[in-house]
TIMARBA-71992 format. One line per field, with one value per residue (C-alpha): residue number from 1; residue in three letters; x, y, z. Coordinates in Angstrom, 2 decimals, always signed. Example, Ala and Ser with C-alpha at 12.3 -4.5 7.8 and 13.67 -1.06 7.14 Angstrom:
<sites>
i (1_2);
aa (ALA_SER);
x (+12.30_+13.67);
y (-4.50_-1.06);
z (+7.80_+7.14);
</sites>
This chain:
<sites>
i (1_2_3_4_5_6_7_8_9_10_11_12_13_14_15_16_17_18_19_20_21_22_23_24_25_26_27_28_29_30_31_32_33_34_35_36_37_38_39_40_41_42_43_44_45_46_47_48_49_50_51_52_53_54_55_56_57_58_59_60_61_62_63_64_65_66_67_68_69_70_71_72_73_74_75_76_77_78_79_80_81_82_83_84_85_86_87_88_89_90_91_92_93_94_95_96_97_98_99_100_101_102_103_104_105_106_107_108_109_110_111_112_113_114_115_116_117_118_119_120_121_122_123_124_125_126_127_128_129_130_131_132_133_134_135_136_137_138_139_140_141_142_143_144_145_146_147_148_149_150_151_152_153_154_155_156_157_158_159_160_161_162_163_164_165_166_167_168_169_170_171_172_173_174_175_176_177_178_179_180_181_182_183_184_185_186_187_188_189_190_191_192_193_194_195_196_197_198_199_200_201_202_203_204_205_206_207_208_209_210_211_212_213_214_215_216_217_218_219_220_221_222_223_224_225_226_227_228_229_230_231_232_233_234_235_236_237_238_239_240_241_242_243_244_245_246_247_248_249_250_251_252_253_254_255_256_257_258_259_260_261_262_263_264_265_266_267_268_269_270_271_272_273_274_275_276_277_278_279_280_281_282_283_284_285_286_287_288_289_290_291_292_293_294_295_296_297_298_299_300_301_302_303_304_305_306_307_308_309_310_311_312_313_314_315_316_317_318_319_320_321_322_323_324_325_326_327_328_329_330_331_332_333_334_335_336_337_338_339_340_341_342_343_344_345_346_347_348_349_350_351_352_353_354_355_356_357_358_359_360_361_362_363_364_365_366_367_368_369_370_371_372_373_374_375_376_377_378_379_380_381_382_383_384_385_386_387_388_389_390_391_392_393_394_395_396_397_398_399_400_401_402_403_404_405_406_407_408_409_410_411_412_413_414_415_416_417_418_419_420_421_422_423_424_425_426_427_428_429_430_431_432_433_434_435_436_437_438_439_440_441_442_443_444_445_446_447_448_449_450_451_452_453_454_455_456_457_458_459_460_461_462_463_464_465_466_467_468_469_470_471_472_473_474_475_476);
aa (UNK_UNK_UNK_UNK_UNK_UNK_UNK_UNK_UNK_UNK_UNK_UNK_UNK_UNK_UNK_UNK_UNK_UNK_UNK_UNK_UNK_UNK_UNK_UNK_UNK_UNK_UNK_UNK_UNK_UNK_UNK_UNK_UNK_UNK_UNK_UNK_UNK_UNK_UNK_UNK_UNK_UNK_UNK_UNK_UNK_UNK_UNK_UNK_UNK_UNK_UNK_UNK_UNK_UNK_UNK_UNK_UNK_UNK_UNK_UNK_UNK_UNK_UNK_UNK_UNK_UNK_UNK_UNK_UNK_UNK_UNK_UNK_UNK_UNK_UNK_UNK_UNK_UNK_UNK_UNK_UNK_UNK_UNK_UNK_UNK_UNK_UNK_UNK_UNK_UNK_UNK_UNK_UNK_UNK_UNK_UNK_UNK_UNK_UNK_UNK_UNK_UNK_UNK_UNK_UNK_UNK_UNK_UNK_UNK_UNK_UNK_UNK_UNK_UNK_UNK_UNK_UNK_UNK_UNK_UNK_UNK_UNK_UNK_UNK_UNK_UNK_UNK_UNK_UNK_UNK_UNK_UNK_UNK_UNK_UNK_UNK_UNK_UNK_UNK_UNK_UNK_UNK_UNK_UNK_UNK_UNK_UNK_UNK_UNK_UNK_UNK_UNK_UNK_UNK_UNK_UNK_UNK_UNK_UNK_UNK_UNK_UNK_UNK_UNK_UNK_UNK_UNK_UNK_UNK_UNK_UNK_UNK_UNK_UNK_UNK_UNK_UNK_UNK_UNK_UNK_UNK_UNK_UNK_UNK_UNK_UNK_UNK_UNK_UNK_UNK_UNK_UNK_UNK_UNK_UNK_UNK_UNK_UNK_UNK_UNK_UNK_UNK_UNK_UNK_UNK_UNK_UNK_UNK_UNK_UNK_UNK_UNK_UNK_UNK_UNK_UNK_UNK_UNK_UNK_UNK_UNK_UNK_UNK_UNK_UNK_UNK_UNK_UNK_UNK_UNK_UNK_UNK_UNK_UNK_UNK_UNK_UNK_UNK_UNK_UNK_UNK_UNK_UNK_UNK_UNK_UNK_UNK_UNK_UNK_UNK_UNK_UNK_UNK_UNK_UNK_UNK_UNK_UNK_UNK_UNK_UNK_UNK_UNK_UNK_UNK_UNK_UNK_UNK_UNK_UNK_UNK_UNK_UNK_UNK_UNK_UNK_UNK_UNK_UNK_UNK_UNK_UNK_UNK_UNK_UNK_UNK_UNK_UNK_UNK_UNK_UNK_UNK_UNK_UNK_UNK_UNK_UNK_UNK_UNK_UNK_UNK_UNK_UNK_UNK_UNK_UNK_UNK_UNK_UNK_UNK_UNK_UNK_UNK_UNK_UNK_UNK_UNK_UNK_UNK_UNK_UNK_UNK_UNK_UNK_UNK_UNK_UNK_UNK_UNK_UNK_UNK_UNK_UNK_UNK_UNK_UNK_UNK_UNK_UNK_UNK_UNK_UNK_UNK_UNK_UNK_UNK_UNK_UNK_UNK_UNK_UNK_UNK_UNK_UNK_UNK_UNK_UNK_UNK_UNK_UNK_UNK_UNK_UNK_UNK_UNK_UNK_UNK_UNK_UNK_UNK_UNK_UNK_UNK_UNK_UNK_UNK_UNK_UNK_UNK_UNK_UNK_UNK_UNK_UNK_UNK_UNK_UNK_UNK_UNK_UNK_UNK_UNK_UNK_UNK_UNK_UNK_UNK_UNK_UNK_UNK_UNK_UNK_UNK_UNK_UNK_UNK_UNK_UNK_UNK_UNK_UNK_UNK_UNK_UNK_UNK_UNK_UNK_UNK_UNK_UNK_UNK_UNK_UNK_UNK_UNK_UNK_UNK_UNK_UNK_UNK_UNK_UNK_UNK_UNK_UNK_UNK_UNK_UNK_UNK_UNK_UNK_UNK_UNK_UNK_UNK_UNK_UNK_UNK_UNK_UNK_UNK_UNK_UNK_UNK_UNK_UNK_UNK_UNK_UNK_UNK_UNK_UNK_UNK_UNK_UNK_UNK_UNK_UNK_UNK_UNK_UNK_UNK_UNK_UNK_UNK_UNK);
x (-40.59_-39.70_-43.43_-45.44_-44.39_-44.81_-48.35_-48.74_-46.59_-49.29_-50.65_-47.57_-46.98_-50.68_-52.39_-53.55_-56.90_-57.71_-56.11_-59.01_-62.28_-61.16_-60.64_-63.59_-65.65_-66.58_-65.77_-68.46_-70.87_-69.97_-70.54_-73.63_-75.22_-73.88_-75.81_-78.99_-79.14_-80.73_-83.36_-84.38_-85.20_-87.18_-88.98_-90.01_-91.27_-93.08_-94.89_-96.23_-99.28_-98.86_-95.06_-95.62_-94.10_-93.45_-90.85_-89.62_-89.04_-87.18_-84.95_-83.93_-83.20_-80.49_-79.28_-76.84_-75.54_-74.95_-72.42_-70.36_-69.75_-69.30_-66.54_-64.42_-64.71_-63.29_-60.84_-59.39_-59.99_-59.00_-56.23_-54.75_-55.43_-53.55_-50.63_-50.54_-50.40_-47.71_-45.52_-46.24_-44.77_-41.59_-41.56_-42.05_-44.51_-43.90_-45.17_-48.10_-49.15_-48.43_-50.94_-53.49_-53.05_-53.02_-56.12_-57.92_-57.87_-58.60_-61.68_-62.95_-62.19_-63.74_-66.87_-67.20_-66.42_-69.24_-71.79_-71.35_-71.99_-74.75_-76.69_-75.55_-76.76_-79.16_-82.30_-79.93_-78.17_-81.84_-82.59_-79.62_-80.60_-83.99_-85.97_-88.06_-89.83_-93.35_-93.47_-94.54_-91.03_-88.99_-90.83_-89.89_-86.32_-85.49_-86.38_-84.94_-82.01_-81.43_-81.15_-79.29_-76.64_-76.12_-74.66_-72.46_-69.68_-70.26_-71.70_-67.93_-66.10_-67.01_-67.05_-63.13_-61.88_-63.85_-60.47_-58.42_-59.26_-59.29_-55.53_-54.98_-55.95_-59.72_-61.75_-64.92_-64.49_-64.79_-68.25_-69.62_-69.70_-71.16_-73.71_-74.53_-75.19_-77.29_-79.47_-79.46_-81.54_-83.66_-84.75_-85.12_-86.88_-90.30_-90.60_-90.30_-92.29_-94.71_-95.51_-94.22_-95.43_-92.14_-92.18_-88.91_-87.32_-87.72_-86.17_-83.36_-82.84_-82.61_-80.29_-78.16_-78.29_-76.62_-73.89_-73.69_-73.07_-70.79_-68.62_-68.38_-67.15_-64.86_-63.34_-63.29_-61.23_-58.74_-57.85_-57.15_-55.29_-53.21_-50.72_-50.87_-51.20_-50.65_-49.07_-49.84_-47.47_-49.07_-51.75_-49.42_-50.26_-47.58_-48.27_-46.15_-48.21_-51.58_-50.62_-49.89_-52.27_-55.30_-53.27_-53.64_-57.42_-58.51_-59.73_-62.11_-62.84_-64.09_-66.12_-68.52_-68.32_-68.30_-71.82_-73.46_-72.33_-73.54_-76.89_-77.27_-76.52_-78.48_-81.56_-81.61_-81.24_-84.16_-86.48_-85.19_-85.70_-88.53_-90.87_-89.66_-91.41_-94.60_-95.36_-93.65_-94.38_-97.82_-98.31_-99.29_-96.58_-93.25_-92.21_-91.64_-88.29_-86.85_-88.80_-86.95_-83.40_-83.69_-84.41_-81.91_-79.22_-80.09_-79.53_-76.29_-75.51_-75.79_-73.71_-71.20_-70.76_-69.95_-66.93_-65.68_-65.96_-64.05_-61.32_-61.23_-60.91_-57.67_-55.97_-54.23_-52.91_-51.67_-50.20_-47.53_-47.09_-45.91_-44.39_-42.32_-41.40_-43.24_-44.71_-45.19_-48.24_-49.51_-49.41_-51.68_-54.05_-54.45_-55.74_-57.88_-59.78_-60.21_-61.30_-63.79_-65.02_-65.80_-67.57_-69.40_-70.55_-71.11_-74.48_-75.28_-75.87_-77.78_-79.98_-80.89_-81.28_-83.31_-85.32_-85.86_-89.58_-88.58_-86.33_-89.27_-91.78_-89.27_-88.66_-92.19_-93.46_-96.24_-99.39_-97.96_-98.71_-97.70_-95.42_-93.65_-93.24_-91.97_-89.41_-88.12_-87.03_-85.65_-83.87_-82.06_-81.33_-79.50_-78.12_-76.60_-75.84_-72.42_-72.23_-68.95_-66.92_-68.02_-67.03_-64.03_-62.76_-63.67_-61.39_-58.21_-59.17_-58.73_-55.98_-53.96_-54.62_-53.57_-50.68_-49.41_-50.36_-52.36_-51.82_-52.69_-55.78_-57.14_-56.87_-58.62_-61.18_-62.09_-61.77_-64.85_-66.70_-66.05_-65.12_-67.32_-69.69_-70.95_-69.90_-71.90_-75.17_-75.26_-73.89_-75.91_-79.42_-78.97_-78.60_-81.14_-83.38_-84.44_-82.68_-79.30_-79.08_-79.60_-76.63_-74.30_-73.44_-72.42_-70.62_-68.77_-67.80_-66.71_-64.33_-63.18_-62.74_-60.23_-57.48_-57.87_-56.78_-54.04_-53.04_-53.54_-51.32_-48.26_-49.31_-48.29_-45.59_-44.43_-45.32_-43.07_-40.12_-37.30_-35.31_-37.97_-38.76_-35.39_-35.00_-38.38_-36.61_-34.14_-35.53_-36.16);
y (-12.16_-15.77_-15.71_-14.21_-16.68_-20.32_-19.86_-20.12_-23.26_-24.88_-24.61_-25.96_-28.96_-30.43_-32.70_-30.96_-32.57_-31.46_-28.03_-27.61_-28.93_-26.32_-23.29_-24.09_-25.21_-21.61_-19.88_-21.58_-21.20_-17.68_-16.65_-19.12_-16.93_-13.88_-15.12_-15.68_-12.03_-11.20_-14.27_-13.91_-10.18_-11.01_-14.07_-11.77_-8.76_-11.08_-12.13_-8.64_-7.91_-3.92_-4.84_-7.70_-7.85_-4.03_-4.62_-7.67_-5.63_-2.96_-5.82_-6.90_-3.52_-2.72_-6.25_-5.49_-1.97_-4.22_-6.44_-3.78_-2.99_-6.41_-6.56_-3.61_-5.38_-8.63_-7.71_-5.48_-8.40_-11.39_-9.77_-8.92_-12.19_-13.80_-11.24_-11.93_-15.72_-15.65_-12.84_-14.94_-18.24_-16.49_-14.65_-11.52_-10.64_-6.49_-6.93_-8.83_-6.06_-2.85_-5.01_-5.53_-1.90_-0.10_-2.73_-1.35_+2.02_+1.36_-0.14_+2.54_+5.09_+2.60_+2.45_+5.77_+7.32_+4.78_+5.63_+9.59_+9.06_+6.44_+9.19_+12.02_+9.94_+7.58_+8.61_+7.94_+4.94_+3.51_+4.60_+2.59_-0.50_-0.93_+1.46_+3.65_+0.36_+2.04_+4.89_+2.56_+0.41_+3.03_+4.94_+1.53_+1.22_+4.96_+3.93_+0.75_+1.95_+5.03_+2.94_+0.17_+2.88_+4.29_+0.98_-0.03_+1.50_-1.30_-3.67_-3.36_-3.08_-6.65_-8.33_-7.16_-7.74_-11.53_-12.95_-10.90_-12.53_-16.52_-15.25_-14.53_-17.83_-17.19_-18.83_-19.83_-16.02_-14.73_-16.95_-16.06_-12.57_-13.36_-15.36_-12.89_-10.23_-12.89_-13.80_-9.88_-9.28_-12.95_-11.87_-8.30_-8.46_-9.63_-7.28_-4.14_-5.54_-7.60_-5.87_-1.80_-2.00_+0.20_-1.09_-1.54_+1.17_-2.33_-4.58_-2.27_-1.55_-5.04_-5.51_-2.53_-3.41_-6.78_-5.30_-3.31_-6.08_-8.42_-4.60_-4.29_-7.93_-7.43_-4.25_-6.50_-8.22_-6.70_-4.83_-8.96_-10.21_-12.64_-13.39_-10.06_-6.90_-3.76_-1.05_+2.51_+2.93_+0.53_+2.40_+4.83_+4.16_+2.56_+2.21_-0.94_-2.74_-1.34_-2.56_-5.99_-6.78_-5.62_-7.06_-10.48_-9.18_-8.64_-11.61_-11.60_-8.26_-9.27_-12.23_-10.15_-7.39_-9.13_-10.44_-7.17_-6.58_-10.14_-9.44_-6.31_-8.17_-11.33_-9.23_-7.32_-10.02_-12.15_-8.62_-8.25_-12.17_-12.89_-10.04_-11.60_-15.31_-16.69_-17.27_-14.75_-11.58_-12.26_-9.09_-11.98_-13.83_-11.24_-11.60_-15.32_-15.37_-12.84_-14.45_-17.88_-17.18_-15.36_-18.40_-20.56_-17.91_-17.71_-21.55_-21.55_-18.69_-21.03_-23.49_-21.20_-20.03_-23.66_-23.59_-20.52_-21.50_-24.09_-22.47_-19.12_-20.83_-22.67_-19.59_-18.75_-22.63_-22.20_-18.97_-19.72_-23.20_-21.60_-18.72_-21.39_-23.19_-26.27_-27.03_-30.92_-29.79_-26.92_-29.62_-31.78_-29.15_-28.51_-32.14_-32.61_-29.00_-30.05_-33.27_-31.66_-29.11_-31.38_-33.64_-30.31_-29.88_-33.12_-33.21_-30.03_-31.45_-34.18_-31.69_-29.31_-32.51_-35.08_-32.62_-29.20_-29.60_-29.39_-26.58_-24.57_-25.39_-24.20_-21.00_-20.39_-20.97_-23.48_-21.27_-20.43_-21.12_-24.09_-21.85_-20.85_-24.35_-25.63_-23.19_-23.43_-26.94_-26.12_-23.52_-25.35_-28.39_-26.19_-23.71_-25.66_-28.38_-28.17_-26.77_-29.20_-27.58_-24.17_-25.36_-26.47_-23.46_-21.55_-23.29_-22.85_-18.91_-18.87_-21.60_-19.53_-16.28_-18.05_-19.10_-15.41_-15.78_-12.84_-12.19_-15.92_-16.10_-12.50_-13.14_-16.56_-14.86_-12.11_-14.46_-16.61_-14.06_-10.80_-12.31_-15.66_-15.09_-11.25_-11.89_-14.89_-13.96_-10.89_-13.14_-16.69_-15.19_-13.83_-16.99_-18.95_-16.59_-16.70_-20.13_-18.62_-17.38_-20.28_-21.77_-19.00_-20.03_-24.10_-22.89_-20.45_-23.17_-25.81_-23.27_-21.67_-25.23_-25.97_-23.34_-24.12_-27.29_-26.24_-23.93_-26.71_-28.90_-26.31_-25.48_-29.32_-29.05_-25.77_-27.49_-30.86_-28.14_-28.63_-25.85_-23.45_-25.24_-24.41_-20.37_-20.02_-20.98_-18.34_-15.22_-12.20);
z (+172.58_+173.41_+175.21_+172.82_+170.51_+172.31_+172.50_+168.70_+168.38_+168.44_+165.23_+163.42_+166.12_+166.31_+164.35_+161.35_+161.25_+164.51_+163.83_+160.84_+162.98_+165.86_+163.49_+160.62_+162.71_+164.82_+161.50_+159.62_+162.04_+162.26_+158.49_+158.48_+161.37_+159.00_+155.92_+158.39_+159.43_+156.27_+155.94_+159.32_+158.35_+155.67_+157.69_+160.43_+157.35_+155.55_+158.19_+159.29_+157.57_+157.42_+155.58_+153.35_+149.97_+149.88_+152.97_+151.41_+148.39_+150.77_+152.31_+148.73_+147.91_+150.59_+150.89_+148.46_+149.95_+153.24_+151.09_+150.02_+153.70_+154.47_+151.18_+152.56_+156.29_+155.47_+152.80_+155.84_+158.56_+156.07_+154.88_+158.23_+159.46_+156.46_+157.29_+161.25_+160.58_+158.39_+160.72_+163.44_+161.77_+160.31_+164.21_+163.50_+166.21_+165.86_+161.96_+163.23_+165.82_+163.37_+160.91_+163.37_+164.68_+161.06_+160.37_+162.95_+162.24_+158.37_+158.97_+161.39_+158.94_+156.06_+158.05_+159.07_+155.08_+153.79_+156.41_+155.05_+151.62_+152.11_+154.18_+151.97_+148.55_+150.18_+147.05_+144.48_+145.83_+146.76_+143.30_+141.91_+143.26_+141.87_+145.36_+143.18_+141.41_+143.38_+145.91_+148.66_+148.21_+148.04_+151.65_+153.04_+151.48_+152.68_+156.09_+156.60_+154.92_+157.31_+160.22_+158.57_+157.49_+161.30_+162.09_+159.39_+161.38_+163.97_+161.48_+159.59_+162.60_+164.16_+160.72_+160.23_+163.63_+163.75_+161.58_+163.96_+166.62_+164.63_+163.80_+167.64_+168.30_+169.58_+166.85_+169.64_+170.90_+167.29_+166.81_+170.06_+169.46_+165.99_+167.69_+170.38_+167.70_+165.75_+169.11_+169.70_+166.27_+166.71_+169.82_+169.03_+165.67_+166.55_+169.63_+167.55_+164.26_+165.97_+169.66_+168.73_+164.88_+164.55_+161.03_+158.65_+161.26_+163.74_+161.55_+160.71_+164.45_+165.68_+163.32_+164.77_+168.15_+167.37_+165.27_+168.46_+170.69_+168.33_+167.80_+171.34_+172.26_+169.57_+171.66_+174.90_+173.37_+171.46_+175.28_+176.08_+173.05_+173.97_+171.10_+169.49_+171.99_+169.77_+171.75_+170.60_+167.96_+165.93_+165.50_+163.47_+159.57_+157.72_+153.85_+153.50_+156.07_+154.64_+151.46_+152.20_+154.25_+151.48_+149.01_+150.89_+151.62_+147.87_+146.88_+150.29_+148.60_+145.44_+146.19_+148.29_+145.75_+142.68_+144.16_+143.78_+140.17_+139.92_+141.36_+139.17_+135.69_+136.79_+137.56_+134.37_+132.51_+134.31_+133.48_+129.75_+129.16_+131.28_+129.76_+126.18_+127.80_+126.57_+130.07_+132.51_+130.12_+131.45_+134.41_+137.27_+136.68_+135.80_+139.23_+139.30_+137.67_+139.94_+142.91_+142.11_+141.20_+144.81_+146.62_+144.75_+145.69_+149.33_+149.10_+147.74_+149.99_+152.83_+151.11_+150.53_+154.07_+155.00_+152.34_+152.87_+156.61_+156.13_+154.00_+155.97_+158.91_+158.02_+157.20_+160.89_+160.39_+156.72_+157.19_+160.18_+159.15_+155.16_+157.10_+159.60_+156.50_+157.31_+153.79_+154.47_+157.10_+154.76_+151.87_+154.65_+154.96_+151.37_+150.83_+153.76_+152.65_+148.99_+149.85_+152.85_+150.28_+147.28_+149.91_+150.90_+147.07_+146.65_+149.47_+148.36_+144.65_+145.73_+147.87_+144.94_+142.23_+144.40_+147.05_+144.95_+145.80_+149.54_+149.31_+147.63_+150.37_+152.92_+151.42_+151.49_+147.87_+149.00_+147.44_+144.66_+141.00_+139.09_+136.88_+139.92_+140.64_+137.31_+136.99_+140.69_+140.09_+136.52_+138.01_+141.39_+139.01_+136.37_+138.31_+140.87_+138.99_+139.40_+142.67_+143.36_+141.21_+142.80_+146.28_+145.02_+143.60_+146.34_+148.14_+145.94_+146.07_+149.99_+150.33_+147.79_+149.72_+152.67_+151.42_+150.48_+147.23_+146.90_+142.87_+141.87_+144.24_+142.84_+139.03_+139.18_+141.74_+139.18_+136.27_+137.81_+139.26_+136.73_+133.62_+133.85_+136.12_+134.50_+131.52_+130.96_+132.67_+130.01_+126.99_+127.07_+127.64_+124.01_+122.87_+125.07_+126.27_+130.51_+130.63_+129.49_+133.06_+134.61_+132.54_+133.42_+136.87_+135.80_+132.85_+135.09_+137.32_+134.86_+132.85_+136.36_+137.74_+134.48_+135.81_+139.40_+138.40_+137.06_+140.39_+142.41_+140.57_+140.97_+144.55_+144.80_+143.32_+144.87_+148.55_+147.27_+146.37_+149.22_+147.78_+148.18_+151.82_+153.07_+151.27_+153.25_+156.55_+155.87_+158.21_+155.91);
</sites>
């Protein structure tokens, strides 16, 4: 036991700034290559003349049904990861290995159950999600989303082990396999759209075969762990073990989750508003809201993969360094990520309020009318204008998840993104029309930003505490 155990020493004996480039730094490159699976998708589809906007439309359509795959992955891998790290820093290796057994096996059956019913209700669930809009989108969606759903086993399985193997103390193995899925579907996607013509069937199935790859890696190397080796009797279920490690994986849960609901309300309220605009209730130019609001998303989507990259990351370090009792470090950490998060937000907001006009033309919006145009910059000033508070609170969501603090971290996770984040994309519209939704996301922020404040301030506290430091060197 003494062995398994020195090799993790590390991350509560060195320095903590070097601790946080060598674990962020592969984990936000890993979720930014995540977040470009589905832009290079549409990239390549756009481009292909026989595909155009009606495979574009088909991409948008499924995007969504991808996330809830990717919610039930991570809340498994996060919160296993979460519950290794801290088992490992109060040394209890055999809890670490039963969580990364039962772990295992839940997200196998997880991906396996969702792959059923998405191929047993794929017309309504197309259907659901906006498919049936014209018969040509929805032959596209159906296809696309047939091949998609044949690898969201493997799709689910290397998205929840990638933490795993960050916890085992792997974080370059864990981006390498994300990156040789990602150069898997690159490579892959032109070949079969461009040279075969195999259609939305050729986008779907480069996608598959790279989630293929990064799922196999993944089984390489669980068969090499080096800290945490599970032998087969941790691959027996235990319902204490399940329970605390998705209890520490919930919030990861519901901020992928909460984005579809958020997708859902957000687009009905940009059809109900923009039809009611002097402008956009014109036929030739209804799309345009829709059309923008996308882009600005896929923009802060990128942004957000750097901060959660940076906060998910730290999690191996804060968990054994709050489960070895070693709150000065964790306290450290805390400072260095807020600080590294706000600065994050910070270039972000001078991106979207001084260069909106670039971001456009990147995004390809070049040709289009000067409607499209006008509203586009309205929309990544206002939306995003306080994009450093949103960073911010991401943070505290993670660090607090991190830190075992699973109930604290979920409540102020659904307050921003159920309560706020729905709730105000369905209430302010009715007040101000199509810019209502554009003032949803910085009101959400400001108001969510007002109780993390709060947390943080008793997190300090709680990390200052030396009677709680030295009950939490007591072993349980």
């Amino acid at each position: 036991m003494e062995q398994q155990e020195k090799p993790n020493q590390f991350l509560g004996e060195e320095s903590v700034g070097r601790l946080m480039r060598k674990y962020a730094i592969p984990c936000i490159i890993s979720l930014l290559v995540g977040a470009l699976y589905n832009i290079v998708d549409q990239i390549f589809i756009a481009n292909a003349s026989y595909l155009g906007s009606f495979g574009n439309a088909a991409n948008t359509v499924v995007f969504p049904l991808t996330v809830i795959a990717l919610a039930i992955a991570v809340m498994i891998g996060d919160g296993c990861c979460a519950f290794v790290s801290l088992s490992l820093g109060r040394r209890h290796p055999e809890a670490a290995k039963k969580s990364v057994g039962n772990s295992i096996i839940l997200v196998i059956a997880c991906g396996l159950a969702l792959c059923a019913i998405y191929l047993i209700f794929s017309n309504q669930i197309i259907a659901m999600f906006g498919g049936t809009v014209n018969e040509e989108t929805f032959r596209h969606s159906k296809e696309y989303f047939f091949y998609i759903t044949l690898g969201i086993p493997f799709y689910m399985f290397g998205q929840a082990l990638n933490p795993m193997i960050r916890a085992d103390g792997s974080p370059r193995f864990a981006m390498a396999s994300t990156l040789a899925g990602a150069v898997i579907n690159i490579i892959f996607d032109p070949i079969f759209i461009f040279v075969f013509r195999w259609g939305m069937m050729g986008a779907a199935v480069a996608t598959v075969l790279g989630q293929i790859v990064t799922a196999v890696l993944a089984i390489w190397y669980i068969l090499h762990m080096k800290l945490i080796r599970p032998a087969r009797a941790d691959f027996g279920m235990d319902s204490g073990v399940c329970r605390k490690t998705l209890a520490l994986g919930v919030t990861s849960f519901l901020s992928q989750i909460s984005l579809v609901a958020a997708m859902a309300a957000i687009n009905n309220m940009i059809r109900k508003y923009g039809a009611l605009d002097p402008v956009f209730a014109q036929e030739q130019y209804a799309q345009i809201p829709m059309a923008v609001v996308g882009i600005v998303m896929k923009f802060f989507q990128i942004v957000i993969s750097i901060v959660v990259g940076m906060a998910a990351g730290c999690i191996p370090v804060v968990g054994f360094n709050m489960g070895a009792g070693k709150r000065p470090r964790v306290r450290e950490l805390f400072t260095r990520l807020l600080i590294a998060e706000a600065s994050v937000g910070a270039v972000a907001l001078l991106i979207v309020e001084l260069l909106p006009r670039q971001l456009i033309y990147i995004f390809g919006a070049a040709n289009e009318s000067a409607y499209y145009t006008d509203f586009a910059l309205k929309a990544f000033r206002i939306y995003l204008c306080m994009i450093v508070f949103a960073c911010v609170n991401k943070a505290c969501f993670i660090f607090l998840q991190a830190m075992g603090k699973a109930l604290s971290s979920t409540v102020l996770s659904m307050i921003r993104e159920v309560v706020f984040g729905i709730g105000f994309a369905l209430l302010l519209p009715v007040f101000f029309g199509l810019d209502g939704v554009l003032y949803s996301m910085p009101l959400s922020d400001i108001l969510t930003f007002l109780i993390a404040v709060c947390l943080i301030a008793r997190t300090y506290r709680e990390l200052d505490d030396t009677a709680k430091l030295i009950a939490d060197r007591i072993p349980a």
